[in-house]
C-alpha positions in Angstrom: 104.8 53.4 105.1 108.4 54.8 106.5 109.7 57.9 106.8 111.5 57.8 103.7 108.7 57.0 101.8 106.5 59.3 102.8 109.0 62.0 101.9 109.7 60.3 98.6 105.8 60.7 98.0 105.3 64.4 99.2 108.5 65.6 96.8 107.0 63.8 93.7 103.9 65.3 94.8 105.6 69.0 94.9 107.6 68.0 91.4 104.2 66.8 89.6 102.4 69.8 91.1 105.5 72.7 89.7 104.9 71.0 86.2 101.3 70.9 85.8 98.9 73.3 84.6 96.2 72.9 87.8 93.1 75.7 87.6 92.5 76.6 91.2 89.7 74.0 92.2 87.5 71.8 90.4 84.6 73.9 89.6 86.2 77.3 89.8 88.6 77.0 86.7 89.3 80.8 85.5 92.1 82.3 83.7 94.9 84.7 84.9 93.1 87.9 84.4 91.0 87.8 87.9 93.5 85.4 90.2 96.9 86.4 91.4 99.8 84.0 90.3 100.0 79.9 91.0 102.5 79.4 93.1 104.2 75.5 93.8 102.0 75.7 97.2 99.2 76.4 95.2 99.2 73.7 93.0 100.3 71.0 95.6 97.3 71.7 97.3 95.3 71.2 94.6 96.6 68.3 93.4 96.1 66.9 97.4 92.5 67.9 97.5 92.9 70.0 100.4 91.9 73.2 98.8 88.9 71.6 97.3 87.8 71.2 100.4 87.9 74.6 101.5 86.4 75.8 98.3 83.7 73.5 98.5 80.8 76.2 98.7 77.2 74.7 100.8 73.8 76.4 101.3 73.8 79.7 102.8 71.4 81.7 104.4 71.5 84.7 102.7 69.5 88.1 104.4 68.0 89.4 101.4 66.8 92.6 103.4 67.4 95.4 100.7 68.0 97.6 103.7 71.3 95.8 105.1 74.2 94.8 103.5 75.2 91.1 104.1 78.8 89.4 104.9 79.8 88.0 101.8 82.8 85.6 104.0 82.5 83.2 107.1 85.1 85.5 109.4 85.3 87.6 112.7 85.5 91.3 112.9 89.0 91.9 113.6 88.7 96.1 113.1 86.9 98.7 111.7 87.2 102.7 111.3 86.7 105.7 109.0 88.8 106.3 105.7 90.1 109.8 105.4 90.2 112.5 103.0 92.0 110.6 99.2 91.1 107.0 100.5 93.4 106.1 103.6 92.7 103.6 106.3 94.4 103.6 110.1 95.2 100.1 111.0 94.2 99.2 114.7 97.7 100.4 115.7 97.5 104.0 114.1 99.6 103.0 110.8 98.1 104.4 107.8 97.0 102.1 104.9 96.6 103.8 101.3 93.7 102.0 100.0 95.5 103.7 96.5 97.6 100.7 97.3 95.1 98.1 96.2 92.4 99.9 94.6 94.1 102.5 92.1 92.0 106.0 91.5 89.0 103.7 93.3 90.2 104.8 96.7 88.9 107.9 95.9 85.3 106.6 95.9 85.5 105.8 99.1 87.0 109.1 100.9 85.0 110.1 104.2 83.1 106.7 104.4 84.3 104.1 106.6 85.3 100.2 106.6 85.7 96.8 108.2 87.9 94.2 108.5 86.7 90.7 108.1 89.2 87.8 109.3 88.9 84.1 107.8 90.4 81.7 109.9 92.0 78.6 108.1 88.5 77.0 109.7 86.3 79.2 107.9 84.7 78.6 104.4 87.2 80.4 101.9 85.2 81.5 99.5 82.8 84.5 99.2 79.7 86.0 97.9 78.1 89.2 96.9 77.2 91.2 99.6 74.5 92.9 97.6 72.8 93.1 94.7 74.9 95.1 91.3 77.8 94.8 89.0 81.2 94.3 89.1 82.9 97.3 87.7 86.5 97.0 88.4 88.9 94.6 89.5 92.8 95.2 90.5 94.8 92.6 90.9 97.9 92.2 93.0 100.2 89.7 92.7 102.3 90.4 96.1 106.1 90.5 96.3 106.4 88.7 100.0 108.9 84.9 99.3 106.9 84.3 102.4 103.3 85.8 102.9 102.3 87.9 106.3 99.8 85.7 108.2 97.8 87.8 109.1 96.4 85.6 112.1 99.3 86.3 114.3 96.8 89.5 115.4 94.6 87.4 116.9 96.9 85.3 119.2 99.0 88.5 119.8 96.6 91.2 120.6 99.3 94.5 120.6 100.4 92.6 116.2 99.8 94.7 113.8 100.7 93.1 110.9 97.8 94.2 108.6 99.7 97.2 107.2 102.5 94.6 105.9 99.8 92.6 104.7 98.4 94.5 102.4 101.7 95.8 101.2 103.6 92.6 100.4 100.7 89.9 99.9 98.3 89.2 97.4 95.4 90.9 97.1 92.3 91.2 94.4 89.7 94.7 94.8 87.1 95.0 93.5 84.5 97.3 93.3 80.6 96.6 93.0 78.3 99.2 91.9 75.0 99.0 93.6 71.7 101.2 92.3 72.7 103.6 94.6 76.1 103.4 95.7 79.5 101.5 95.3 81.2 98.9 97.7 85.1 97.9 97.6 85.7 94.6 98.4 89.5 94.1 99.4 90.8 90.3 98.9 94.3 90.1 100.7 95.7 86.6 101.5 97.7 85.3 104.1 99.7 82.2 105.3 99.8 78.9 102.9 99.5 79.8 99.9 98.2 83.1 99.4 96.4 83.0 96.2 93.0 84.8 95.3 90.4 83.9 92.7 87.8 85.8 91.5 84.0 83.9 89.7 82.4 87.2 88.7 82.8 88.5 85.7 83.0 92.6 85.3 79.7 94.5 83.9 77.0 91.5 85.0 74.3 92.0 87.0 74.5 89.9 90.4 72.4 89.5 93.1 73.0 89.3 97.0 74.6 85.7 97.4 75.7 85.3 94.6 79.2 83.6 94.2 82.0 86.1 93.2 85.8 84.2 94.4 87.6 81.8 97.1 90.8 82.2 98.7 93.4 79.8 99.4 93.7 79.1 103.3 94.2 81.7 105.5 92.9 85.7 104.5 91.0 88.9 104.5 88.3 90.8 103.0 87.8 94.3 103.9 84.8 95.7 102.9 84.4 99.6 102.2 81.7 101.9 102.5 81.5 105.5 101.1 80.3 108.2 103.0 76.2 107.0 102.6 75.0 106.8 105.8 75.5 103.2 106.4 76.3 101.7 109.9 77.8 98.7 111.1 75.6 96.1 112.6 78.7 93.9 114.4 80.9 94.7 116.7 84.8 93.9 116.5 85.4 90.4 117.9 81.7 89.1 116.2 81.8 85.7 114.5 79.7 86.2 111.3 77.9 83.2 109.1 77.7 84.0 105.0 75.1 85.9 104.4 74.7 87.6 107.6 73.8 91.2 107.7 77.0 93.0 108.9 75.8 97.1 107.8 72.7 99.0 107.4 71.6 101.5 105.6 69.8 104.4 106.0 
């Protein structure tokens, strides 16, 4: 096929995909309410299969250790540090991130405790489970104002970046906050280059287990998870490549 007929193919493609109605990925249909908005990108890639590829969850091991908490994303440390007094993080550069931002009057939950940073790479499996057994209880979502979303992976080829702060300001992102027996966690969904969209599987108020599914990203993205002031430790340092299902915190 020529040149111009590839291009002829890719704009019908782009055309079809802006006029159809395409849920995010065979399998993980779900309305507006938990996903930010379906942009043209979005859609194309659906209709092309690629994000069904990256959707495409597969057996993970899952430590079921009630005593650690476990990744719930295929990433790499990228940072982590306390959260101050009102729910504020510092990003690896000193800026301060309101986790207000994001969360709402959740932030507050989390004052004193601390956080980490967990980078996908657009290798990496983009969806995620429960880190640990509870419910759902909230979920913010934030549709992003960037035309063209922060990629975030900059950082990691250009080690004095700090585009994190920006991230979390002008992309998408979906919180959410599970609430364990003893104690809550925030999970922080911010996407990044492509087509920086967020869906979420859970649903708010049922029980879940460790492992369980709860969302997938589209290509490219972030999940920061937050701890309150509990006692709970990190068990990777920054830089660590972690599986699904890996224990990433302990507790005390």
């Amino acid at each position: 096929m020529n040149v111009r007929g590839v291009l002829g193919n890719l704009l019908g493609a782009m055309q079809a995909a802006r006029a159809a109605a395409i849920t995010p990925s065979a399998g993980f249909g779900r309305g507006p309410a938990n996903s930010t908005p379906s942009g043209p990108l979005e859609r194309l890639c659906n209709l092309s299969g690629v994000n069904r590829r990256f959707h495409m969850a597969r057996y993970d091991r899952i430590d079921k250790d009630p005593s650690v908490v476990a990744s719930p994303v295929e990433a790499s440390l990228v940072a982590r540090g306390p959260v101050g007094d009102g729910g504020y993080i510092l990003s690896k550069r000193g800026r301060r991130i309101a986790l207000s931002d994001v969360m709402g009057e959740d932030a507050g939950r989390f004052s004193r405790g601390w956080y980490m940073n967990l980078y996908l790479s657009p290798a990496d499996r983009h969806y995620w489970r429960s880190p640990y057994g509870g419910r759902f209880v909230s979920t913010h979502v934030n549709p992003g104002d960037a035309a063209l979303p922060v990629f975030i992976g900059l950082e990691s080829l250009f080690r004095k970046a700090d585009l994190f702060p920006m991230a979390v300001r002008a992309n998408a992102s979906i919180a959410s906050v599970l609430e364990t027996q003893d104690f809550p966690i925030g999970m922080i969904a911010v996407g990044s280059l492509c087509v920086n969209a967020i869906h979420v599987l859970y649903e708010e108020g049922v029980e879940y287990e460790k492992g369980d599914l709860a969302g997938f990203f589209n290509i490219g993205s972030s999940m920061l998870l937050v701890f309150p002031d509990i006692g709970a430790y990190p068990l990777i340092e920054e830089d660590d490549k972690v599986s699904i299902g890996q224990a990433v915190a302990g507790l005390e």
